[in-house]
N, C-alpha and C positions, 0 to 999 in steps of 0.2 A: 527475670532471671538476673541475679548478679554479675557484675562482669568478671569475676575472679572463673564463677563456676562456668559462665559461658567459654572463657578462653580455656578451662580443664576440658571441657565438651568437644574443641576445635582438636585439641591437643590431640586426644585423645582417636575420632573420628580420625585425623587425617596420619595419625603415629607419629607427631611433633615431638619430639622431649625437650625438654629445659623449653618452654614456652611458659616462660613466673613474670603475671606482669609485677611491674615495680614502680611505688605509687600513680597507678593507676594507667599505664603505661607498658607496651610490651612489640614488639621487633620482630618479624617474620621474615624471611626470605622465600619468593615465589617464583619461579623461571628466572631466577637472577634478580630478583626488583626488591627492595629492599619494601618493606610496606609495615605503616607505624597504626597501632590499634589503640584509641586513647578512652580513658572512661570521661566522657564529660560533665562533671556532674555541675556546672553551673549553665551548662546548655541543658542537661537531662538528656544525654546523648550519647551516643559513640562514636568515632571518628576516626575511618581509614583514611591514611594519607599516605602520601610516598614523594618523594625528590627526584624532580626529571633533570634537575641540575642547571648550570647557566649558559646562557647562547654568548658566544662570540662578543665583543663590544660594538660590532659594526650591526648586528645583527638584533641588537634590545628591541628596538622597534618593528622592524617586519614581523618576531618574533610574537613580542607582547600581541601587535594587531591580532594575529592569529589567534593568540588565547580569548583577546576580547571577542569575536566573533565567533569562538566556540561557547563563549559563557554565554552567550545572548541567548537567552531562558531556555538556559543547561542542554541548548540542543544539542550545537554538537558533542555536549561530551559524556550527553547519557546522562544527567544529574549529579556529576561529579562537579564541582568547581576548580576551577584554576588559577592559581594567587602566586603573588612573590611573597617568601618571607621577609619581613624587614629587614631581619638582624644578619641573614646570612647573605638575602640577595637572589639566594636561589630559590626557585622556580617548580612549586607544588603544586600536587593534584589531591584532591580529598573528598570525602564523602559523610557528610555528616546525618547520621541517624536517629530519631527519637529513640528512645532507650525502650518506651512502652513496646514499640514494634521490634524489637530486633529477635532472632530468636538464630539458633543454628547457622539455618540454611540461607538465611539473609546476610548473615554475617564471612559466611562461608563465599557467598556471592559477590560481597562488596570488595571483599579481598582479593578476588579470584577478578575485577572488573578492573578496579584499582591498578593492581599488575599488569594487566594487560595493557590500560591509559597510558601507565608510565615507559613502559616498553612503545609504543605508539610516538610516545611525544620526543622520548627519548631518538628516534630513527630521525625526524626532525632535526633535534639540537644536532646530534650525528652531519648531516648533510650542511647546515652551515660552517660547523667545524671545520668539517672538508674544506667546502668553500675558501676560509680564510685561510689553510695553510696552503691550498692549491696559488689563493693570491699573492702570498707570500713565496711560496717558493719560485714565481713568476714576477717578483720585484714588484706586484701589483699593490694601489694603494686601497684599500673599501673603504667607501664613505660612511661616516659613522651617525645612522639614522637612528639616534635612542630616543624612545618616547621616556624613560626612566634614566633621570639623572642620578646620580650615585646614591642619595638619600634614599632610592624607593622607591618613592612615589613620582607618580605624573603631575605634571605641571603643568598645569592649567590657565 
């Protein structure tokens, strides 16, 4: 199925309007979660993703650890992965699909999983935010444990 007619199919099933993706691309909102539906055609896939946003500075690394030990073969996060973006820094969750397999109710599924992920990880980021303004408002210093220096990436 094409992805134009699949996202008219979703639209449609769930009463969406203005759901037009645009080249290849198109923006949902789900219990509050913002969730990005992409056509991939150099993967031959489809790809839900969403933005859980960025943890604290003091908090890159407890954080990251946790994503690395949820990707460790996609246990915990249900076959979603979990990545930084480079350019912004923040902190996705995504699910990429072979294009052969997707149909409706798969699609309909990965979005509705997705959602939920980013709401999940987001209580997370939530709780160290806390943290740091709790320390702050307590003239408190946190020590700044970043597995990721400002470029992105881990160093090695």
């Amino acid at each position: 199925m094409e992805f134009n007619e699949l996202i008219e199919e979703f639209a449609a099933k769930y009463g969406v309007e203005g759901l037009v993706p645009e080249g290849g691309v198109v923006s949902i909102v789900i219990d509050g979660m913002q969730c990005v539906i992409i056509d991939d055609a150099e993967w031959d896939s489809i790809t839900v993703c969403g933005d859980i946003g960025h943890p604290p500075p003091h908090a890159n690394g407890p954080f990251g650890e946790l994503m690395l030990k949820a990707n460790f073969l996609l246990q915990g996060t249900d076959g979603s992965v979990l990545s930084m973006n480079p350019e912004t820094g923040a902190y996705v969750i995504f699910r990429r699909m072979p294009r052969p397999s997707v149909d409706l109710d798969s699609l309909s599924s990965a979005i509705e999983k997705i959602a939920s992920q980013i709401a999940d990880w987001r209580k997370i980021l939530n709780g160290m935010h806390m943290a740091e303004d709790k320390a702050k408002d307590n003239d408190v210093s946190l020590p700044d444990v970043s597995l990721f220096p400002s470029s992105g990436f881990m160093q090695v």
